[in-house]
N, CA, C and O of each residue as an XYZ file, in Angstrom:
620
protein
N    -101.485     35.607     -7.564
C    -101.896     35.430     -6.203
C    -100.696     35.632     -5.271
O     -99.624     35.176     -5.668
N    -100.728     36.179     -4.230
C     -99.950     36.489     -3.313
C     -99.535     35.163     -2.780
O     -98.579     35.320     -2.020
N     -99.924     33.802     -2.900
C     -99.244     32.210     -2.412
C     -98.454     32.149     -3.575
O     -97.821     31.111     -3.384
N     -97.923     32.803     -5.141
C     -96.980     32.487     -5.886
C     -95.966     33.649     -6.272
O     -95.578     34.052     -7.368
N     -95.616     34.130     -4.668
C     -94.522     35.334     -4.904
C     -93.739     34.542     -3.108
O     -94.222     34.164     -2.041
N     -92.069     34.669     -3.829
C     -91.466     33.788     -2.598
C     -90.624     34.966     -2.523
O     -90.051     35.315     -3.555
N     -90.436     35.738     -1.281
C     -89.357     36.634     -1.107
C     -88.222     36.519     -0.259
O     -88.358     36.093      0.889
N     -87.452     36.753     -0.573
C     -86.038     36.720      0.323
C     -85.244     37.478     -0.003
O     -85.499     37.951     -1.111
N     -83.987     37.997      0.632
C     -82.900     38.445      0.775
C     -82.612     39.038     -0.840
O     -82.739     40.232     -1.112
N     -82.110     37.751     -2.087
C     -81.687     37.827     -3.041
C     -82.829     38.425     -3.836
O     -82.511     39.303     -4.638
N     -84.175     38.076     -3.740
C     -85.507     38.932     -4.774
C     -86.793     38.288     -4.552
O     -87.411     38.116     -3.501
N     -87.071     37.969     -5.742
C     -88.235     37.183     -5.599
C     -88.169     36.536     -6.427
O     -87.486     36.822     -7.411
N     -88.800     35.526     -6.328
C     -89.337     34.166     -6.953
C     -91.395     34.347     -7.367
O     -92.372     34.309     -6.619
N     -91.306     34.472     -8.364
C     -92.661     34.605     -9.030
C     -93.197     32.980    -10.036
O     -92.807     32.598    -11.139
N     -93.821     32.595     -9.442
C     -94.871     31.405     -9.790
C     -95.826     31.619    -10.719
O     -96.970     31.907    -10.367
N     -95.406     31.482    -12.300
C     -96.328     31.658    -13.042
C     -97.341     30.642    -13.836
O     -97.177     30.310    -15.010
N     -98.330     30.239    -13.062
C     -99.531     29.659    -13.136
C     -99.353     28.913    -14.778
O     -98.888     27.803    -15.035
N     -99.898     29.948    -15.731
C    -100.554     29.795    -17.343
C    -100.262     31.019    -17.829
O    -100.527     31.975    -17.100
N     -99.687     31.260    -19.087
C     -99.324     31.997    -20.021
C     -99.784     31.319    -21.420
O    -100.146     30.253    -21.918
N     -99.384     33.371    -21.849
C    -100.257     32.765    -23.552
C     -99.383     31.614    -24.635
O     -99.871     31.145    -25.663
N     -98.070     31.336    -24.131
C     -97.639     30.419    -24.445
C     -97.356     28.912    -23.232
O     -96.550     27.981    -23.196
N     -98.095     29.200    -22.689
C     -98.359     28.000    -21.734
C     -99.780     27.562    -21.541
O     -99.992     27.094    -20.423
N    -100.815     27.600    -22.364
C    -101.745     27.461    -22.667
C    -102.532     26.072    -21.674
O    -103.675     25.925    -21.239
N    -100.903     24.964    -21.586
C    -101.558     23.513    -21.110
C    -101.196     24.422    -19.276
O    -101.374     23.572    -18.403
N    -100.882     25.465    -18.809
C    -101.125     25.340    -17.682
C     -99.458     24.797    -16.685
O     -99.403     24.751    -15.456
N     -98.298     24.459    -17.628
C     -97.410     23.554    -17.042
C     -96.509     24.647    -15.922
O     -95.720     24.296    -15.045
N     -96.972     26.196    -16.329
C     -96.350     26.665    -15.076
C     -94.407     26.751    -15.609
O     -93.656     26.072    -16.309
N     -94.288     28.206    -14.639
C     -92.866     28.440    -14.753
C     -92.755     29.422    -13.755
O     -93.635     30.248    -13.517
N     -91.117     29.292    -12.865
C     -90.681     30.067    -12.382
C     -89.992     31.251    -12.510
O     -88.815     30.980    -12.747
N     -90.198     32.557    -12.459
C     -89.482     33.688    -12.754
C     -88.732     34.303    -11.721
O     -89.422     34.537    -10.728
N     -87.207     34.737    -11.604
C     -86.683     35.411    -10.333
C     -86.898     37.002    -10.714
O     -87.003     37.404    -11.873
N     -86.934     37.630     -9.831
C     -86.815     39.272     -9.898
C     -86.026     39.421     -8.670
O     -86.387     39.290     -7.501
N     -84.367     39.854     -9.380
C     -83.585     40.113     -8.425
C     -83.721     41.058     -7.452
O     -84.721     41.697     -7.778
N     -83.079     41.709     -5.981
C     -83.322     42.398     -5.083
C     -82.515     43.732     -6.293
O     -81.682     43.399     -7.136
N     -83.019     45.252     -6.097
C     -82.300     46.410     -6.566
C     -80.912     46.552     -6.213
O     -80.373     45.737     -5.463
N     -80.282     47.559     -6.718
C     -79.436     48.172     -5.522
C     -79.272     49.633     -5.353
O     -78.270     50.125     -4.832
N     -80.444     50.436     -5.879
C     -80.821     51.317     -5.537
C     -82.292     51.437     -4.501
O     -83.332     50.993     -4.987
N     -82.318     51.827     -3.588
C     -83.494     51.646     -2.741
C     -84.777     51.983     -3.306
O     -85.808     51.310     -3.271
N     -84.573     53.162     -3.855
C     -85.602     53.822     -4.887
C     -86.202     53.067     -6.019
O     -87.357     53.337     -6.347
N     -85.430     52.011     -6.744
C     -85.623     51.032     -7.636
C     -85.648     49.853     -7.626
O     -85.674     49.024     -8.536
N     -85.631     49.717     -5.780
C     -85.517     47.735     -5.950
C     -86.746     47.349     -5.530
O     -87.325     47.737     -4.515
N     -87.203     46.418     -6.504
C     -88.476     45.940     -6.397
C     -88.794     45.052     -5.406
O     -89.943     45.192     -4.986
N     -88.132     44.162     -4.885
C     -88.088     43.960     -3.610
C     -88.394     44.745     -1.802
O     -88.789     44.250     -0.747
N     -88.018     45.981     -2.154
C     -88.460     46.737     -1.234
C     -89.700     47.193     -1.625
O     -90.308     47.841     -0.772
N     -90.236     47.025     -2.696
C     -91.227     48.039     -3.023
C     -92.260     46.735     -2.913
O     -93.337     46.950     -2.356
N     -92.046     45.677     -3.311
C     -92.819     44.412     -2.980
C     -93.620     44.577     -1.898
O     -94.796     44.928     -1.805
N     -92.455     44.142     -0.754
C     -92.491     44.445      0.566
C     -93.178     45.268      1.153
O     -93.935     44.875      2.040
N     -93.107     46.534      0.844
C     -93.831     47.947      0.600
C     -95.138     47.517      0.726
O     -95.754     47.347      1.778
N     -95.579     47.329     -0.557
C     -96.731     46.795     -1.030
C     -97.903     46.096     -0.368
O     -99.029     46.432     -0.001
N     -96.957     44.650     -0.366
C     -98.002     43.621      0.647
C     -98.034     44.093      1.847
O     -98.941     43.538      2.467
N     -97.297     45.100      2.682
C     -98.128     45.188      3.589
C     -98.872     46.244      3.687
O     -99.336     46.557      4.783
N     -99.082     46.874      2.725
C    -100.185     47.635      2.927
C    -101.380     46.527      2.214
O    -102.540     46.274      2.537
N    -100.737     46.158      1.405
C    -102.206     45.013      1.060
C    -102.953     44.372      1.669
O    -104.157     44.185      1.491
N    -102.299     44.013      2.399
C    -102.929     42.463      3.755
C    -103.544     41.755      2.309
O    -103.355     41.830      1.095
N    -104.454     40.983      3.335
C    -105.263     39.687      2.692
C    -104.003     38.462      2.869
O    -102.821     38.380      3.204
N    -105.331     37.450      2.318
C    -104.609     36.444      1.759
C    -103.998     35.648      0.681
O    -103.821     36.110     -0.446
N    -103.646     34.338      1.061
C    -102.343     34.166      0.115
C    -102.946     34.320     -1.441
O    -102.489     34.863     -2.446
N    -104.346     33.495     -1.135
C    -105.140     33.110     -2.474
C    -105.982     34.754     -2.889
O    -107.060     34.882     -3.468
N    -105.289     35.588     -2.495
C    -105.842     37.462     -2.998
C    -104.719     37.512     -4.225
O    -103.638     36.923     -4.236
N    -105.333     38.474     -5.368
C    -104.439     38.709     -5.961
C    -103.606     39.408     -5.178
O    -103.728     39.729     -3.996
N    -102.387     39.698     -6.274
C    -101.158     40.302     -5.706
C    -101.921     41.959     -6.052
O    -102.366     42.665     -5.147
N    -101.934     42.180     -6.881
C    -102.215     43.662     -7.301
C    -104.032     43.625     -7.487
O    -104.562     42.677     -8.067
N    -104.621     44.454     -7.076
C    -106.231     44.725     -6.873
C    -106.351     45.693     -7.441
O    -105.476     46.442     -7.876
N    -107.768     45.793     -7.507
C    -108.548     46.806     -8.062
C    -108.735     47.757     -7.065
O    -108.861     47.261     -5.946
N    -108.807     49.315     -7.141
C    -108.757     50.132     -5.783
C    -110.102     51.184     -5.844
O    -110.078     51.487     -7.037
N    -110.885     51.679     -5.445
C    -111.487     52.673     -6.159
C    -110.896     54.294     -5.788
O    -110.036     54.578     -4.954
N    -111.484     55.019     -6.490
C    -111.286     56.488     -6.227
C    -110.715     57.047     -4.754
O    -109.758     57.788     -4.531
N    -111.880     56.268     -3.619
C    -111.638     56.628     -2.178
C    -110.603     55.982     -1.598
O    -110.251     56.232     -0.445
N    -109.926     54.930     -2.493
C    -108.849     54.170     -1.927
C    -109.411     52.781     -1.683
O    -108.594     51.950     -1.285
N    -110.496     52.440     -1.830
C    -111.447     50.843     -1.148
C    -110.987     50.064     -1.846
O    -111.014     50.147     -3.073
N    -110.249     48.755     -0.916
C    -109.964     48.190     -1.809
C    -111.070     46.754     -2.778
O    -111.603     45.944     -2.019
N    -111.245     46.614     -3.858
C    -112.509     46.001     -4.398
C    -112.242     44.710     -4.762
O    -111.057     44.380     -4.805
N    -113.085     43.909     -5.034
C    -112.703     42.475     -5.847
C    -112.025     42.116     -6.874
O    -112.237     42.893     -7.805
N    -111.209     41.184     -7.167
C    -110.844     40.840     -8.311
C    -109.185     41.661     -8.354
O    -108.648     42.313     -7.459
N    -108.681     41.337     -9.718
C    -107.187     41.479     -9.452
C    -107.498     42.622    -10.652
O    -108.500     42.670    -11.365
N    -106.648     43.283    -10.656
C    -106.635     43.985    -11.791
C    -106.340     43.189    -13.475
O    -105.626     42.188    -13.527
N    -106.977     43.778    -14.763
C    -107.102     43.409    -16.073
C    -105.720     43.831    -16.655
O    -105.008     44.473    -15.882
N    -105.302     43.609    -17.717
C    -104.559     43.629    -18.847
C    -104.689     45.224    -19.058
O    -103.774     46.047    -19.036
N    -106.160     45.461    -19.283
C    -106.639     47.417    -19.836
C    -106.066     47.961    -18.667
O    -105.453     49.007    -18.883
N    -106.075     47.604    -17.582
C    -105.936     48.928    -16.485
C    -104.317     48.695    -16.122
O    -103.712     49.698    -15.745
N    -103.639     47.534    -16.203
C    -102.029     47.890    -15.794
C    -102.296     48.877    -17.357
O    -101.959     49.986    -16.941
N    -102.589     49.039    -18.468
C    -101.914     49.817    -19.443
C    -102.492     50.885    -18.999
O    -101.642     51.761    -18.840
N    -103.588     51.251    -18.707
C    -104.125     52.349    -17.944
C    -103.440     53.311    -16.801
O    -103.420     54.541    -16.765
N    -102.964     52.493    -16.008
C    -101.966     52.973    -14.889
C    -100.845     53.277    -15.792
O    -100.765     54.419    -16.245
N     -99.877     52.294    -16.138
C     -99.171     52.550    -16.819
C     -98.886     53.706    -17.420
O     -97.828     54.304    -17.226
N     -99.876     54.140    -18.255
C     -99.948     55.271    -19.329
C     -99.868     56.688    -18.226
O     -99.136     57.658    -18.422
N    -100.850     56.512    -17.001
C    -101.168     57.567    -16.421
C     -99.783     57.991    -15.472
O     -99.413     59.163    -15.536
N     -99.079     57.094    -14.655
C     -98.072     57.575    -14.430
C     -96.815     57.826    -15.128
O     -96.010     58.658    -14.709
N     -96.567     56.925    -16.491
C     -95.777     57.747    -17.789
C     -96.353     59.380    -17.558
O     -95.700     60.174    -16.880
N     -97.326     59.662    -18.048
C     -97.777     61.280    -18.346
C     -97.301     61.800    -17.192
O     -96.806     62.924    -17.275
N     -97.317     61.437    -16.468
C     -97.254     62.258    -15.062
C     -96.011     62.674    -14.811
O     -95.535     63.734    -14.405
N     -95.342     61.083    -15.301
C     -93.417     61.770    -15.263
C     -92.863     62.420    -16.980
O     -91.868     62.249    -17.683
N     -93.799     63.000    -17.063
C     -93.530     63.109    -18.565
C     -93.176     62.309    -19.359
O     -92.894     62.830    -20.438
N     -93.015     60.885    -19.311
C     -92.698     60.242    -20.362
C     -93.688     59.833    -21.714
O     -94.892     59.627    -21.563
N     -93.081     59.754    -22.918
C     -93.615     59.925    -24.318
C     -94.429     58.393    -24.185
O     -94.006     57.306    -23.792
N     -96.182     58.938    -24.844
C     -96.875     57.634    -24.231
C     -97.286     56.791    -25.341
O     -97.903     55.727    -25.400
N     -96.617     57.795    -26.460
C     -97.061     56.843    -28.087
C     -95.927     55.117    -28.225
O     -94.711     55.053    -28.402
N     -96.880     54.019    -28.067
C     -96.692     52.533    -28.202
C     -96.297     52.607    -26.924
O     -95.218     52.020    -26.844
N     -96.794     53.246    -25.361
C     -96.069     52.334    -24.493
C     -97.702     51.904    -23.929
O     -98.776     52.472    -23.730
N     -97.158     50.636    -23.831
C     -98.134     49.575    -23.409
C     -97.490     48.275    -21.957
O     -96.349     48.336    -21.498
N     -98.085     47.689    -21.701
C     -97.536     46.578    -20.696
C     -96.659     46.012    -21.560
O     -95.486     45.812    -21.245
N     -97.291     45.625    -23.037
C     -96.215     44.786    -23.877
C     -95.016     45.763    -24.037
O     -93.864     45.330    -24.013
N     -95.206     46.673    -24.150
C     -93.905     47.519    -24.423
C     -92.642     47.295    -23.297
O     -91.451     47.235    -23.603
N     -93.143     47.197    -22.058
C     -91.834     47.074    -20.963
C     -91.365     45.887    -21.382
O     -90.217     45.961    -21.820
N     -92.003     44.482    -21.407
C     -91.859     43.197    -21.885
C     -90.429     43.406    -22.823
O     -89.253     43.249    -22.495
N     -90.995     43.795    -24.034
C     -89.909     44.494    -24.622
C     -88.534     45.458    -24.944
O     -87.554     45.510    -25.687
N     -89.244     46.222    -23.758
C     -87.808     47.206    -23.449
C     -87.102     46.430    -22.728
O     -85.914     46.747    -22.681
N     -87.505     45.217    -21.949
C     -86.989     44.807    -20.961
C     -85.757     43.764    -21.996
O     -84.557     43.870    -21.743
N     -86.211     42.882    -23.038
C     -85.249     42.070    -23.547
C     -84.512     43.298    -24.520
O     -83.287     43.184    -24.481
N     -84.994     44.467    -25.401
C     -84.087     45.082    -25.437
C     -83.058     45.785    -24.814
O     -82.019     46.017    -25.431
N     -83.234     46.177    -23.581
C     -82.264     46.284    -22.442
C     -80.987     45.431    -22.356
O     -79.815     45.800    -22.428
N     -81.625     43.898    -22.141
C     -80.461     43.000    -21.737
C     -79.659     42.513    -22.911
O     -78.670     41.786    -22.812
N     -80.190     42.994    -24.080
C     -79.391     42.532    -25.302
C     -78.540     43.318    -25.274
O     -77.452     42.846    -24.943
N     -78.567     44.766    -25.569
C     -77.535     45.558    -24.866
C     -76.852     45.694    -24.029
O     -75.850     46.407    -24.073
N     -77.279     44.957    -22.933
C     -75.982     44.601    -21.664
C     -75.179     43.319    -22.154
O     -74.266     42.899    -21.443
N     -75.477     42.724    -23.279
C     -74.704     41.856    -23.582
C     -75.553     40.317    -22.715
O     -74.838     39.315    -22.702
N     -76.490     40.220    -22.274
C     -77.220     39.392    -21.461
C     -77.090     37.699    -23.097
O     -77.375     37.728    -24.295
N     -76.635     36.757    -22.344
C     -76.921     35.565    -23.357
C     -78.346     35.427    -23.759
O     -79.344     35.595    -23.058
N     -78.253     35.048    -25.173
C     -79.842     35.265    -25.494
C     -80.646     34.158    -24.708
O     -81.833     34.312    -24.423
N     -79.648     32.606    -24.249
C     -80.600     32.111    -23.897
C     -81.100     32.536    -22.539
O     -82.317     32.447    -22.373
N     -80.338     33.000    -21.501
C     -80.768     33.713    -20.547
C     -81.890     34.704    -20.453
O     -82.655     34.618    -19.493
N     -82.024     35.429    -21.155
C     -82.803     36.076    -21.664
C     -84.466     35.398    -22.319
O     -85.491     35.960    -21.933
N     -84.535     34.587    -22.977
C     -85.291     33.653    -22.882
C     -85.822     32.991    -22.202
O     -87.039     32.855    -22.332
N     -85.174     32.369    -21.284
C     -85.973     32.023    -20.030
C     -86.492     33.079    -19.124
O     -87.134     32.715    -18.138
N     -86.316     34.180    -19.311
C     -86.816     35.047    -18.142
C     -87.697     35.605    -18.976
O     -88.248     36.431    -18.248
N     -88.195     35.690    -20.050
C     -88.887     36.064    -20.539
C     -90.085     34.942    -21.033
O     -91.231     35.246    -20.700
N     -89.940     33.886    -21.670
C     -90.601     32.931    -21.735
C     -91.113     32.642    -23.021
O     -91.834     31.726    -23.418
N     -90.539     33.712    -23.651
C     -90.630     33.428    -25.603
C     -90.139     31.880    -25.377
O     -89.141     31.333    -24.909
N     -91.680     31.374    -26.102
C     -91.522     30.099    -27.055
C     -90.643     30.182    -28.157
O     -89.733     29.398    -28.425
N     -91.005     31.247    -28.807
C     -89.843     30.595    -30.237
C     -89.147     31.844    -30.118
O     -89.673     32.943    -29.946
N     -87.520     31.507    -30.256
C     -86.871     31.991    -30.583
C     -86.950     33.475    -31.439
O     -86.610     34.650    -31.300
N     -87.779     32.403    -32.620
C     -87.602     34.031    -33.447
C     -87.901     35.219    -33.215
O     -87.242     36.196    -33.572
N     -88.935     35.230    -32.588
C     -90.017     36.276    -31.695
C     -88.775     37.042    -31.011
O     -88.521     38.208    -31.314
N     -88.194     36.490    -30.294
C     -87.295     36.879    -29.358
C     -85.506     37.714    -29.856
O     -84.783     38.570    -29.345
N     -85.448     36.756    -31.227
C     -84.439     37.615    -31.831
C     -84.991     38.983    -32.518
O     -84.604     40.129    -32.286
N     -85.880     38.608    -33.315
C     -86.640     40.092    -33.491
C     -85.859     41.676    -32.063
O     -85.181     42.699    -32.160
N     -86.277     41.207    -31.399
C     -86.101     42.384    -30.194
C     -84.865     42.456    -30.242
O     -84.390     43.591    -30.259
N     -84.094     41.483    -30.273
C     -82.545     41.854    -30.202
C     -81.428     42.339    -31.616
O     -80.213     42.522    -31.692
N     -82.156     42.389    -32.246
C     -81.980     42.385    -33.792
C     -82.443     43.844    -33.711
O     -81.624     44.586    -34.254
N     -83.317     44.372    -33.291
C     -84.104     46.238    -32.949
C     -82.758     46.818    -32.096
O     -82.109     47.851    -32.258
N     -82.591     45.527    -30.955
C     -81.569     46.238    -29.920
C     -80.262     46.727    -30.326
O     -79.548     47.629    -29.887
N     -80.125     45.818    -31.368
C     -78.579     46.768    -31.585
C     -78.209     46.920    -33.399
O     -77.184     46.441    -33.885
N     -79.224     47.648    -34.186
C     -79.441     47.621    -35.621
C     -78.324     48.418    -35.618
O     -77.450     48.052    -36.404
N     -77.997     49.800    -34.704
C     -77.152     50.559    -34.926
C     -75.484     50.091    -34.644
O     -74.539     50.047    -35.431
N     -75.578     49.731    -33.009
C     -74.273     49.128    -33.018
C     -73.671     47.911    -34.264
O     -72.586     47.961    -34.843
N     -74.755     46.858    -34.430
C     -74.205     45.673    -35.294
C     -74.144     46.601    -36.832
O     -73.484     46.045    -37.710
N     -74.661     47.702    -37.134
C     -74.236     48.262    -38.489
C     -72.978     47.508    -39.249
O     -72.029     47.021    -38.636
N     -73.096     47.497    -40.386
C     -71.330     47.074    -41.092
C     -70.456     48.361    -40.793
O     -69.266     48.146    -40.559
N     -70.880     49.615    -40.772
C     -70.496     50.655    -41.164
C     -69.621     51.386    -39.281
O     -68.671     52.142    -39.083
N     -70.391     50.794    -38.502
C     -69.907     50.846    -37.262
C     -68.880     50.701    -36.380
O     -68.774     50.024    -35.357
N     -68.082     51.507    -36.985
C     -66.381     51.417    -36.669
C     -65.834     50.687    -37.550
O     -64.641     50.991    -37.555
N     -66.036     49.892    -38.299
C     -65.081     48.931    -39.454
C     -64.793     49.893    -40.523
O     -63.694     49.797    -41.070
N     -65.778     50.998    -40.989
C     -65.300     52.107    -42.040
C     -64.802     53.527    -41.734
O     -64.388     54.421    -42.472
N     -65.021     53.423    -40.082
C     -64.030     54.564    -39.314
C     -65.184     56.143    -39.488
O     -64.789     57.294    -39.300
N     -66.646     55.734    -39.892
C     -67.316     56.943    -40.118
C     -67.362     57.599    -38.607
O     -67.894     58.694    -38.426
């Protein structure tokens, strides 16, 4: 809902209601920092956004649109961000075999494992309950760098 996105200067602040590991509802806060490319900061593009959106606070954030542009009831599903998703991948040519919503989720903690991001940091912005789940991805992120063979045998 557009009443659990707080914007300012530094990014946003996202209010997350219930997740599939928050099942009782207890709610968590997520930041999404400002870019510093204009082209890539989600903050401007936020911004962007809601005002072409209007409505109110209690509207979803992202809607359903039709063909002519109308905008319709209800927030958009799980199928159609992968739907969109998929359709503007193709469009920029990107390869569309396993990319899914869960997939960014993922690229996203494989990303920061590679920037060297602390795992627990990383954890909280992501919201893996257990750990293990979460090393998994970082354990993918750097199979090659952490090799034994990776500069210690000079190959």
């Amino acid at each position: 809902m557009r009443g659990d996105l707080q914007l300012s200067p530094a990014g946003i602040r996202v209010a997350i209601r219930r997740s599939k590991s928050d099942q009782a509802g207890a709610g968590a806060v997520v930041g999404v920092p400002a870019g510093v490319h204009q082209a890539t900061d989600p903050l401007r593009a936020m911004r962007q956004w809601l005002g072409v959106r209007g409505g109110a606070s209690s509207d979803p954030v992202f809607c359903r649109v039709s063909r002519t542009g109308a905008v319709l009831e209800g927030g958009l599903t799980g199928q159609s961000v992968n739907t969109i998703l998929q359709a503007r991948a193709a469009a920029a040519g990107v390869e569309l075999a396993g990319l899914s919503a869960h997939s960014t989720r993922a690229s996203h903690v494989t990303a920061a494992a590679k920037a060297g991001v602390p795992l627990e940091d990383i954890q909280r912005q992501t919201r893996h309950a257990n750990v293990q789940t979460l090393l998994g991805y970082v354990r993918s992120a750097r199979v090659v760098e952490d090799a034994a063979s990776a500069g210690s045998l000079g190959l």
